[in-house]
C-alpha positions as CSV (number, residue, x, y, z in Angstrom):
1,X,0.0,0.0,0.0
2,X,1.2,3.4,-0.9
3,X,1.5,5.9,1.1
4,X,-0.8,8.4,-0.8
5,X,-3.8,6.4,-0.7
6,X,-3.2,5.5,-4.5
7,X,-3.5,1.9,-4.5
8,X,-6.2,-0.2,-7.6
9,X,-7.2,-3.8,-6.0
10,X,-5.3,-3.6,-3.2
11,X,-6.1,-6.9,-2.3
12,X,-5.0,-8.8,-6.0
13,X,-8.4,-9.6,-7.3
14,X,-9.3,-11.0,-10.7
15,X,-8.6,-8.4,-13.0
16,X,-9.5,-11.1,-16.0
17,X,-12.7,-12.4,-14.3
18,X,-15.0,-14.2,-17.3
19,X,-18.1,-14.9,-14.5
20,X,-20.3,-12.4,-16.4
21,X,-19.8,-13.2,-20.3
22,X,-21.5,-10.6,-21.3
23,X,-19.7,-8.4,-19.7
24,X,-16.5,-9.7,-21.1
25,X,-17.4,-7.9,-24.6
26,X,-18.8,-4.7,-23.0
27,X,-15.8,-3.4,-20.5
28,X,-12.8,-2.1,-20.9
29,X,-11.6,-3.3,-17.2
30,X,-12.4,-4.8,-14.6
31,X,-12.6,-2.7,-11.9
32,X,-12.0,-3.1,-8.3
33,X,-12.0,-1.4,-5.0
34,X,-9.4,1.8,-4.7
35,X,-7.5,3.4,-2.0
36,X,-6.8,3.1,1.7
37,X,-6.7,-0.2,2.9
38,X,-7.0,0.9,6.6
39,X,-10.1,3.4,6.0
40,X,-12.8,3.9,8.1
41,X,-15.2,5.2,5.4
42,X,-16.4,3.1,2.4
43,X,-18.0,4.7,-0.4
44,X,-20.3,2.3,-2.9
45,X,-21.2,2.6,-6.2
46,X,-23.7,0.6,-8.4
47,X,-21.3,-0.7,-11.4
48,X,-18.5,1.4,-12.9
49,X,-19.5,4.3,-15.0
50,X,-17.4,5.4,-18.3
51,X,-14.7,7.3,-16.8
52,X,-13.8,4.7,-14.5
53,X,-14.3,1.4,-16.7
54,X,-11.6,3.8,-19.1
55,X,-9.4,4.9,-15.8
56,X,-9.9,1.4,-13.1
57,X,-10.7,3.5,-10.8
58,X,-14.2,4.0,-8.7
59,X,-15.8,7.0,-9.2
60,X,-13.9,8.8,-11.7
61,X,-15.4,10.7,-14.7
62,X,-18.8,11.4,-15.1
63,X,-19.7,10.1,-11.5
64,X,-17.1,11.9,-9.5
65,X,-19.6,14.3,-7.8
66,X,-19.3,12.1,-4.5
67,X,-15.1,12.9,-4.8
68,X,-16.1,16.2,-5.0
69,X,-17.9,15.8,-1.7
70,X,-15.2,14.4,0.1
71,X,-12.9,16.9,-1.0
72,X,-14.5,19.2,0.9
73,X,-13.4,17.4,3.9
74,X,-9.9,16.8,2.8
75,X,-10.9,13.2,2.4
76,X,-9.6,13.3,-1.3
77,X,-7.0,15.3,-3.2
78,X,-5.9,15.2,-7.1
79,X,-3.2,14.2,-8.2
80,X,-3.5,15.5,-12.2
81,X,-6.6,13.4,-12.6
82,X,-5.8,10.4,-9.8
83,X,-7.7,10.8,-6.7
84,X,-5.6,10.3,-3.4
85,X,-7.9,9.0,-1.0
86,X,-7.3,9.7,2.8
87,X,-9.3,7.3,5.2
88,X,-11.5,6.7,2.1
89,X,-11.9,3.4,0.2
90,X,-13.9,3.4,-3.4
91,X,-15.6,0.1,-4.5
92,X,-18.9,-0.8,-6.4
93,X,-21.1,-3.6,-6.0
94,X,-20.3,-4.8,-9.9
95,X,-17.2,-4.4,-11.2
96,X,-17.9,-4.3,-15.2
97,X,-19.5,-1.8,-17.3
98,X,-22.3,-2.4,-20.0
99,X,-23.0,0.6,-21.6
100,X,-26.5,0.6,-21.8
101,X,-28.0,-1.0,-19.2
102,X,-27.6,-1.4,-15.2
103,X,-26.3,-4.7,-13.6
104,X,-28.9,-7.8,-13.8
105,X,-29.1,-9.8,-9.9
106,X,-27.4,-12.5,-11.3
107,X,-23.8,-9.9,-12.4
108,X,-24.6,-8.5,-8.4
109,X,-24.8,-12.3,-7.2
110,X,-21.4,-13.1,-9.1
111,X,-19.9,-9.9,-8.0
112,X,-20.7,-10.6,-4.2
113,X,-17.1,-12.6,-3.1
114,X,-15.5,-9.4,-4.2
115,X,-17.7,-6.7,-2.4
116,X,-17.9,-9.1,0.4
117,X,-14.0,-9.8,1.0
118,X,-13.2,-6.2,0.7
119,X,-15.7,-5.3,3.6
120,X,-14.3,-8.1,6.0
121,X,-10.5,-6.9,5.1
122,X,-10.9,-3.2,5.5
123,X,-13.6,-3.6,8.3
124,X,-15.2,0.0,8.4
125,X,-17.0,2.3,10.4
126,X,-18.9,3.9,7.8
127,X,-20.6,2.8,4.3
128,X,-21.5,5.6,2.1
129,X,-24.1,3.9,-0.2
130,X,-24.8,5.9,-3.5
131,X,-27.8,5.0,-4.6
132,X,-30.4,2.3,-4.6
133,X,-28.6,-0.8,-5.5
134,X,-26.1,-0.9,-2.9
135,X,-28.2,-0.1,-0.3
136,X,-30.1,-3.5,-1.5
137,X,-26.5,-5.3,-1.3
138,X,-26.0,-4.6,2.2
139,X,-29.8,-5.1,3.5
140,X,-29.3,-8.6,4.1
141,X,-26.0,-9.9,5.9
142,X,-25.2,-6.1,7.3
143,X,-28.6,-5.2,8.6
144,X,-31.8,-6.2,10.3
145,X,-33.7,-5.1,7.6
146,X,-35.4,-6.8,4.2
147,X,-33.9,-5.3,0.4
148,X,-37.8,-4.3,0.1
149,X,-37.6,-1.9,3.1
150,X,-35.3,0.5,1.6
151,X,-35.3,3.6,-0.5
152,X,-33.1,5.9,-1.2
153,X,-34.6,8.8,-1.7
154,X,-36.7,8.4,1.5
155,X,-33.3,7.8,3.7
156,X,-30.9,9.9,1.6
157,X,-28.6,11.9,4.1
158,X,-29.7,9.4,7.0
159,X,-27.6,6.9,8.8
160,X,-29.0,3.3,9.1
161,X,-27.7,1.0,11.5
162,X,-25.7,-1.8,10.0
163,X,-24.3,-4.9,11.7
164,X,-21.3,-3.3,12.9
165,X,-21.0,-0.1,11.2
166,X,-22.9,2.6,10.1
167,X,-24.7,3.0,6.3
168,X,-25.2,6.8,4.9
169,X,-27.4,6.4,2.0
170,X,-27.2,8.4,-0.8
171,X,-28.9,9.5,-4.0
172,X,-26.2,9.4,-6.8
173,X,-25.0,12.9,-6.8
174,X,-25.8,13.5,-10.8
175,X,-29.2,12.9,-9.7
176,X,-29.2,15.2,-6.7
177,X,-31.1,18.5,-5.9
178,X,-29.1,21.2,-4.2
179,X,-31.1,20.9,-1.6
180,X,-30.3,17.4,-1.3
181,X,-26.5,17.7,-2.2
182,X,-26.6,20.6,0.8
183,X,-28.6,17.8,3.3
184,X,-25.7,15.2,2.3
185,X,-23.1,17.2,3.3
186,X,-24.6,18.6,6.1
187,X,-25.3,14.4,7.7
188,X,-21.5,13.8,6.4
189,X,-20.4,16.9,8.6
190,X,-22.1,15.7,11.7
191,X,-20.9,12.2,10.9
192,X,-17.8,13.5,11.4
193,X,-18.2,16.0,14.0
194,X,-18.7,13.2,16.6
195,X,-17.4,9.6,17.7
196,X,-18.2,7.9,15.1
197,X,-16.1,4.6,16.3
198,X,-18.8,4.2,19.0
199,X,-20.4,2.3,16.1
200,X,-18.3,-1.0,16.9
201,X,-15.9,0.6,20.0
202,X,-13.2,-1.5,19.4
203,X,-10.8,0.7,17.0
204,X,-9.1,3.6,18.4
205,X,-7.2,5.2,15.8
């Protein structure tokens, strides 16, 4: 692991993975989680967007409104056009692009291992869910409650209770309000303005 926060699949996952075959013809890379290994903060994405099928790396291009977010809380600098995460990892639930659709259950059920295994290895306080179809990824082994129960609209800028961390879900920032963008970074603000490690109590960093 850099120093910088700089690293692409940190923890040497298939970068030639053929368990989606459509997928195979429609991406440019396969793209895996990004940055620091020992964050507390996880951001995740539905499936990988132009810009970052192009650069491997979550949330770059179009959908880097949520970067711009956490640069505001010196949670991510540029370097030329590389984000350097601090305390921040980047991941998606999918890892392949198909240009014109979103990912079908069965791509989310073959992209599970990966989402899953970062999660146990990094081990953090706080999930930033962007949009709908993470939030549905984490309902059933992180919380208490059903896939059905949530909506993101209804609980963007909210935290939800997860099994062992804490969930902020959020509507994808191209599809923001202001008013919403402002709510978001007004949770993330008080998110950070207090203990958040009371969420598990067993890191002191």
């Amino acid at each position: 692991m850099s120093e910088d926060g700089t690293r692409s699949n940190p923890f040497g996952m298939d970068v030639d993975c053929t368990n989606c075959e459509e997928l195979c013809e429609t991406r440019e890379t396969v793209v895996h989680g990004y940055g620091d290994v020992a964050a507390e903060f996880v951001v995740i994405g539905e499936a990988p967007s132009e810009g970052a099928d192009e650069s491997g790396i979550p949330f770059t291009g179009a959908d880097s409104g949520i970067l711009d977010v956490l640069s505001g809380f010196d949670m991510c600098e540029w370097d030329d056009e590389t984000p350097v995460m601090d305390n921040v990892f980047l991941t998606y639930v999918t890892r392949c692009r198909h240009p014109e659709r979103p990912p079908t259950d069965a791509e989310v059920s073959n992209c599970d291992p990966f989402l899953t295994s970062e999660l146990r290895m990094i081990n953090p306080e706080i999930i930033v869910a962007v949009g709908q179809r993470p939030l549905e990824a984490l309902a059933f082994e992180y919380t208490t409650r059903s896939a059905d129960d949530f909506d993101v609209e209804a609980e963007h800028a909210t935290t939800v209770r997860g099994r062992g961390f804490e969930i902020l879900p959020v509507i994808p920032p191209r599809e923001q309000t202001d008013e919403q963008r402002a709510a978001f970074v007004d949770h993330l603000s008080d998110v950070l303005g207090r203990d958040y490690r009371q969420t598990k109590g067993r890191r002191g960093r």
